[in-house]
C-alpha positions, -999 to 999 in steps of 0.1 A, spaced: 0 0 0 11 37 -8 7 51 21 16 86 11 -15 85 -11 -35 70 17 -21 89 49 -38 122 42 -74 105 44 -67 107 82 -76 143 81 -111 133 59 -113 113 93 -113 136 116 -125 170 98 -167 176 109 -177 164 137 -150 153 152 -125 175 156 -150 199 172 -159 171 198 -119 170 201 -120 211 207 -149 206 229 -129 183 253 -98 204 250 -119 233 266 -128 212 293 -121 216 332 -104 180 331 -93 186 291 -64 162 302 -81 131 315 -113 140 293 -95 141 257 -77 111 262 -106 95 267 -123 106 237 -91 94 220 -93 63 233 -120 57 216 -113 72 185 -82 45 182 -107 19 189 -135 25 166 -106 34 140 -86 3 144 -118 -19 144 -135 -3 115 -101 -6 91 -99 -42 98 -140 -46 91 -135 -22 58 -101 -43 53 -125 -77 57 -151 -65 35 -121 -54 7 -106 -85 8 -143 -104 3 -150 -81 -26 -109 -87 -38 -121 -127 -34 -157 -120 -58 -139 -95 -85 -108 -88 -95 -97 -55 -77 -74 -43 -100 -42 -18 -91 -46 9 -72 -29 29 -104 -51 12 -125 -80 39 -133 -107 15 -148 -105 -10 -121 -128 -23 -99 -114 -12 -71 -112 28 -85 -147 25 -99 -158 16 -58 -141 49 -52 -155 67 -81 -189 60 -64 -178 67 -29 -164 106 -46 -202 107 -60 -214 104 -26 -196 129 -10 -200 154 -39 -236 148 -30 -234 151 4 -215 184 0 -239 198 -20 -269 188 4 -244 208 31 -245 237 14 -279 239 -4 -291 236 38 -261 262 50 -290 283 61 -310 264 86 -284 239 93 -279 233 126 -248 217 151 -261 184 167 -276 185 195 -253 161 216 -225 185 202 -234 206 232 -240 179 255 -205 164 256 -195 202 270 -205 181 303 -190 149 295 -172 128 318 -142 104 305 -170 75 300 -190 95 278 -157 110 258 -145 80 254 -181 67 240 -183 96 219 -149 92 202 -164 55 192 -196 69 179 -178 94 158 -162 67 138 -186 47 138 -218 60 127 -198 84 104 -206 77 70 -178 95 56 -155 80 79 -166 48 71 -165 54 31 -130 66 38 -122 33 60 -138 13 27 -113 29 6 -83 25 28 -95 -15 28 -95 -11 -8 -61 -1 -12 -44 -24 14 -65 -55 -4 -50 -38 -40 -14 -40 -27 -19 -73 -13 -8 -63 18 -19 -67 56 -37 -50 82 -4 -35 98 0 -19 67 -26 7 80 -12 13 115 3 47 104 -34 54 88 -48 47 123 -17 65 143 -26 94 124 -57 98 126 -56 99 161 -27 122 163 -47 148 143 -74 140 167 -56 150 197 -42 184 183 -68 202 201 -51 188 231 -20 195 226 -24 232 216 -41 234 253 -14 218 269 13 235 248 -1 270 249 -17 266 283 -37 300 295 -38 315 255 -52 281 242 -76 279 268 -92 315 264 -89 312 224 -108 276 220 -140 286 235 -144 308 204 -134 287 183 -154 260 197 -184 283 191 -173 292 154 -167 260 143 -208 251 160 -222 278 142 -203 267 110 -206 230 111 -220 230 78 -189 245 59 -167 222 84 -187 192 64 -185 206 31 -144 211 39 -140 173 45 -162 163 17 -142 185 -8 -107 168 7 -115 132 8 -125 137 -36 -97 157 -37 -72 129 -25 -89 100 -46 -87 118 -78 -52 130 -71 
């Protein structure tokens, strides 16, 4: 597997949701404790969902030939083809709704959050994520292409979570100016979820095409 081609998907991983509920912890009275939780769970559902994705590769790579991953016409691309039609769709919806879009709800809720909920959150926003999990298909597809193994996506997964923990280290590495600057941004990036979306669509076609 290239893994230059597939490393950058890690920030498709974490742009949206998820890097705001990483903010939200960061601005937290226990951002420490609270944060690693939430990426504990994000290295969970991450490592869990690449080897399902990688499963489900490999059982489409048994049914049809796959192809190269520099092969344009092969099966494999074509899967990703449809996956970029999705997200161009999904941006589109984003935007066409900018107006009346609204945060989620249980955005705001995890301001109160304990470790057990972080740490629950950082698996549901894996998980139920359906451009994470298109973007977990895709680096299945490419490991099953390069017929190699599951720990050929351990620096997919070790990114992922290192760009998930950035809000944390900003706090911890800026201390009192991090602290009094997230809130705002935590607030911005709320009232601009939409574009947030629309950003991480926009990357994740952007880096199967390249």
């Amino acid at each position: 597997m290239n893994n230059l081609n597939v490393l950058p998907l890690a920030i498709t991983m974490m742009a949206g949701p998820q890097i705001m509920s990483a903010v939200i912890f960061a601005t937290a009275q226990k951002a420490v404790r609270i944060s690693l939780g939430f990426l504990a769970g994000v290295l969970m559902a991450t490592s869990a969902g690449v080897a399902v994705m990688l499963g489900v590769a490999t059982g489409l790579g048994g049914a049809v030939d796959l192809g190269s991953a520099g092969n344009k016409s092969s099966v494999g691309r074509v899967i990703q083809y449809v996956l970029v039609a999705l997200l161009i769709l999904v941006a589109l919806r984003n935007w066409r709704k900018r107006e009346t879009v609204e945060p989620p709800k249980w955005l705001y809720a995890l301001m109160s959050a304990d470790i057990r909920k972080a740490f629950r959150a950082g698996l549901l926003v894996i998980l139920v994520m359906p451009s994470d999990l298109m973007v977990m298909l895709t680096v299945g597809i490419h490991v099953e292409q390069a017929r190699d193994s599951y720990t050929d996506a351990l620096p997919f997964i070790a990114l992922t979570v290192a760009v998930g923990a950035i809000p944390l280290l900003l706090r911890v590495l800026l201390g009192r100016r991090a602290a009094s600057a997230m809130p705002s941004l935590r607030d911005w990036m709320n009232n601009n979820s939409w574009l947030i979306n629309i950003i991480a669509c926009l990357i994740f076609v952007v880096l199967i095409l390249a």
